[in-house]
N, C-alpha and C positions, 0 to 999 in steps of 0.2 A: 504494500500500500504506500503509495506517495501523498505525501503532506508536504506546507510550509510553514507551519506552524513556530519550528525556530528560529527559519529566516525572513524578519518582516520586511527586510528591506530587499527583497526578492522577487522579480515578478515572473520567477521559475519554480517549480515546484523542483522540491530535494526531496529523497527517498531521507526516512527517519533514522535507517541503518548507518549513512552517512551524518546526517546533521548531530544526531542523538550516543549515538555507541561507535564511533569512528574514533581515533586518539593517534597522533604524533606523539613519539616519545624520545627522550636522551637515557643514556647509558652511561655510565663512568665507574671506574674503579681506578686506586694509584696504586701503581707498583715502584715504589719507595717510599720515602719520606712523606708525610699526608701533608698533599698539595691541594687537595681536588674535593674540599669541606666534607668528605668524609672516605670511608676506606672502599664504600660501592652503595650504589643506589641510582634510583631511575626516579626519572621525572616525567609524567602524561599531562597532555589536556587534551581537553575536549575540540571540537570545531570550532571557531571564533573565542576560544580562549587559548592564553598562552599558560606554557609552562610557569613553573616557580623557577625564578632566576636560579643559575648556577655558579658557584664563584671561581674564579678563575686564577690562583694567584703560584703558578711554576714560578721557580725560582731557583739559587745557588745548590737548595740540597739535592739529595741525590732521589735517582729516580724521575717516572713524571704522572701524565695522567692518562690513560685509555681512555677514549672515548665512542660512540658510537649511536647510530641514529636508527629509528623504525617505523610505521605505523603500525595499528595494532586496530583488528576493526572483526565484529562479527556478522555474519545472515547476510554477507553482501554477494551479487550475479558474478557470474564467471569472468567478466570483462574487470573486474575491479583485478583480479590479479593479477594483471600485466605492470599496473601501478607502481611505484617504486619511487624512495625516497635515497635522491642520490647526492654525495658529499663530493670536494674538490678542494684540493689545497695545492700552495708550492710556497717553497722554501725563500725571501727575501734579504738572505743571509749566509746563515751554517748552518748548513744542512740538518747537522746533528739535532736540532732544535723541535724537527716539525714528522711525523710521520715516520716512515720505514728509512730515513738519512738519504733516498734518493732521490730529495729536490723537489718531488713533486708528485701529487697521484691523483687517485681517483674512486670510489665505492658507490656502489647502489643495491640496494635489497628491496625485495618485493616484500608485499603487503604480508605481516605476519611473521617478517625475521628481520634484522638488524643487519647493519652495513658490518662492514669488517672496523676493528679497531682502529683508531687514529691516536699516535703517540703523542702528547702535549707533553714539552719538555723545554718552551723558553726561557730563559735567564740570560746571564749579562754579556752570555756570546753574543757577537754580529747580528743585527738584522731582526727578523721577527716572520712570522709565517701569517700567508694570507691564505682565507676560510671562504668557503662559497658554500650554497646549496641549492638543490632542485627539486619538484616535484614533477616526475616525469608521468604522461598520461599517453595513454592510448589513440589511437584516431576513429577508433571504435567505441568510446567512452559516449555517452549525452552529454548534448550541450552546455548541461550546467556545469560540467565541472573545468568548463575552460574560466569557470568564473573565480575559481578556486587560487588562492596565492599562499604560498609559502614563505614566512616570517621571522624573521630573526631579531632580535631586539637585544640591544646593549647598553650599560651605563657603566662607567669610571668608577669607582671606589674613594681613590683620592686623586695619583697621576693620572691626567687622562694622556696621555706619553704612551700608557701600556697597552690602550685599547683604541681600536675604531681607524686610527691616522686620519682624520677630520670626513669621514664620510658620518650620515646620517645614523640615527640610535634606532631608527627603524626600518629594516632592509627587505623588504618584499618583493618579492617574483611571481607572475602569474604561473599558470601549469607551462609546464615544458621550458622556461628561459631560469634562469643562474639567477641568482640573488647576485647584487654587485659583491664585491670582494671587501670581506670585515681582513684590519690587521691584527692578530696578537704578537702583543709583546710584553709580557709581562716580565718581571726580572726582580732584581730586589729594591726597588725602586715603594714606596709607603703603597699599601691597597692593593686590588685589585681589579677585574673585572666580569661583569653582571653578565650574562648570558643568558636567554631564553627563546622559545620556538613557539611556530604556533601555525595551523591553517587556518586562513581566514576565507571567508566566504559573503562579502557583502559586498554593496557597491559603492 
């Protein structure tokens, strides 16, 4: 049964399996030193809500942060599974800082499993690693969900040095285009930085 009940500002009908029991999610666990506000835990929201911020503050000690992205949705048609929420990054520095050390990559996982781990591990080396993301969709999907955008949201702690390099605190991409490029750089510099996700669905 389709309804729009949750989206008022719609003048498309969304199935409820979407608007109502859909959910984006983060991943994280540190392997060293607890850098990454705790030692694992996941963060969900709903559609047109975001996550609860994640703090972000790598630094000199050892070790750094795994991370990792998903949706997570039930009762939904065979065409939602091609769906996939997919991650980009590359190294603006030392390598060593961002990912698997080789500069640059790339992850996507379908509806129901998690992208591969991404290593957070900046400090007061070189440089700083930039963060992209997508929601990829099908061409066999309905219309509404080209209306669909993927979210990223960020805030500074104290330096904002560490986070953003002066792009916007709210980075959205419709289905299928990259979210502009967030920078981290955290290090041992006071604070650090807010992260959170989110699909949004209004106009």
């Amino acid at each position: 049964m389709y309804i729009d009940m949750e989206m008022p500002n719609l003048n498309i009908q969304v199935p409820h399996w979407f608007s109502a029991e859909t959910e984006f999610c983060y991943n994280w666990h540190a392997d060293g030193e607890r850098q990454c506000n705790a030692s694992a835990a996941t963060l969900c929201a709903k559609v047109n809500q975001r996550t609860d911020y994640y703090r972000d503050d790598t630094h000199h000690l050892s070790g750094g942060c795994q991370m990792r992205w998903g949706i997570v949705a039930t009762n939904y048609p065979e065409w939602f599974r091609q769906v996939q929420i997919c991650y980009r990054w590359y190294a603006d520095g030392d390598y060593g800082q961002c990912g698997d050390h080789s500069g640059r990559g790339e992850a996507c996982a379908s509806v129901g499993t998690f992208t591969n781990f991404y290593r957070d591990d900046t400090d007061k080396r070189d440089g700083g690693c930039r963060m992209s993301w997508r929601l990829f969709v099908p061409l066999s999907a309905p219309t509404w969900t080209r209306e669909v955008k993927l979210c990223y949201f960020w805030q500074a702690e104290h330096d904002a040095g560490e986070c953003g390099d002066g792009v916007a605190h709210d980075l959205c991409a419709p289905a299928n285009q990259w979210t502009p490029y967030y920078r981290d750089d955290t290090d041992d510099r006071a604070g650090g930085c807010f992260m959170a996700w989110s699909l949004m669905l209004t106009k």
